[in-house]
Structure formats: structure tokens, C-alpha cells
N, C-alpha and C positions, 0 to 999 in steps of 0.2 A: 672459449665459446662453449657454451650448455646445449645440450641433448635436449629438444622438443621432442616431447611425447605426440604421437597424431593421436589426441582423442577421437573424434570420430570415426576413425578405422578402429579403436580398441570398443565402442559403445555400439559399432554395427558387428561386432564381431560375441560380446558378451549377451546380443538381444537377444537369442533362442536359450539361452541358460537358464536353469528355474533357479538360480540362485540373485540373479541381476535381473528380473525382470519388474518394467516399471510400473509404478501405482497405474487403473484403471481409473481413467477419467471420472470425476464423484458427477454425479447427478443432479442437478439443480430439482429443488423440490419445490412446493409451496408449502408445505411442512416448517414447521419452526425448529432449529436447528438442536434446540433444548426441547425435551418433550415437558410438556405438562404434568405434574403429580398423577391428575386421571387418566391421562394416556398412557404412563409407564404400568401404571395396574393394568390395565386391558392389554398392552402388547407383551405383561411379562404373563398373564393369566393364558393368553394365545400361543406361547413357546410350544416348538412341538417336545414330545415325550422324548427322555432319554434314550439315548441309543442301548442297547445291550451293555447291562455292567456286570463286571465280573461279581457271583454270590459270593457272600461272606459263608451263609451256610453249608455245610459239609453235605457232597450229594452221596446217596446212601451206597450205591454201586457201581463201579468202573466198569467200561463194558471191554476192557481189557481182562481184568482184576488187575491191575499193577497201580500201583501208590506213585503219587505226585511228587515230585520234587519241587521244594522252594526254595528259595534263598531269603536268611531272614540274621539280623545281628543280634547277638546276644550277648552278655562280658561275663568272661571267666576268669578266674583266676589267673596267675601265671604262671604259677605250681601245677595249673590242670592242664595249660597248654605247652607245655615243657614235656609233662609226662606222654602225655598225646603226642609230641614229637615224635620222642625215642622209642614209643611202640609202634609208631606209624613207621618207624626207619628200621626197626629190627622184624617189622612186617616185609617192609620191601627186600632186607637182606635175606632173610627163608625164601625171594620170588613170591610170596605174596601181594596185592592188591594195594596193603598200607593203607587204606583210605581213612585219614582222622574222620571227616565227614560222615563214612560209614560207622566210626564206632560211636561218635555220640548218638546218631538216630537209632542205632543197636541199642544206649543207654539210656533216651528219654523211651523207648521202647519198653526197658525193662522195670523204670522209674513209673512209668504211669499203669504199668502192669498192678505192678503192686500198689500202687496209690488205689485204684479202683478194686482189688479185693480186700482190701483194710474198711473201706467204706458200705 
């Protein structure tokens, strides 16, 4: 003999979850279901304004002064992330920090240093 599951003890039990909760009844319109060409230009022209987006451009002053961290991929070599290893770990063997992370932004630090006084 098979195990009946009692669904509606499990579907009264999942209703206050926001992950199970069920579609809100649609609204009968007198709207036509497809809008019209010149309807979608006027309801897309009506959209409200974007919410807050993050700037692309760089703001001029932290009111910290402390620099932003991001996280961003880039592809190196594997001769550069080898080397970055072993100084990352003969970092940590001295009780140092080791942070590879910190030494490339240390290096596009020093890279753009001098890219900007050559120019």
C-alpha cells in the first residue's frame, strides 16, 4: 500500500510563505488583452523615471577618503598567478597579510602611476 500525501494540510501550511504564494486573481478589463501600436507608445512614454542607478562616473571625493573596493575578472597569465601564489604564501609564512588581491592593486597602482607621467 502507498503513502497518500494530505495535500491540503501541506498547501494550508505553505500559504503564508513568500515563496508558495499564489498568483493574485488578474482583473477583468475592457482593455484589449494586446495593446495597440499607439497605446504601447503612450504607456511606454508614461513609465515612471528610473529608480536610483549606480554612476558609472567616478565621484571626486570620499567623505571617508577611503577607496572602494570591487570585484571585477580579468585573465592573467599562469606564470603571474603562480608567482602571486608563492609570494602571497611566503607572505603569510613571515605573519604577513599575503593578500594577492592587495598586491595587484598595489601593481595597477604603480602601472597607472607611470602611464600618467609618460603622458
Amino acid at each position: 500500500m502507498s503513502k497518500k500525501l494530505n495535500i491540503d494540510a501541506i498547501a494550508n501550511e505553505l500559504e503564508g510563505s513568500a515563496f508558495f504564494r499564489r498568483p493574485a486573481p488578474k482583473q477583468t478589463d475592457a482593455r484589449p488583452s494586446t495593446p495597440l501600436p499607439e497605446q504601447a507608445i503612450v504607456e511606454e512614454n508614461q513609465s515612471h523615471p528610473p529608480q536610483s542607478e549606480r554612476v558609472n562616473a567616478r565621484t571626486p571625493v570620499r567623505p571617508n577618503g577611503r577607496r572602494i573596493i570591487t570585484r571585477n575578472s580579468f585573465e592573467i597569465y599562469e606564470d603571474q598567478m603562480d608567482s602571486l601564489r608563492k609570494l602571497s604564501l611566503q607572505e603569510k609564512m613571515e605573519g604577513k597579510l599575503g593578500s594577492m588581491s592587495q598586491m595587484v592593486r598595489e601593481a595597477v597602482d604603480t602601472y597607472l602611476k607611470t602611464r600618467r607621467s609618460r603622458e
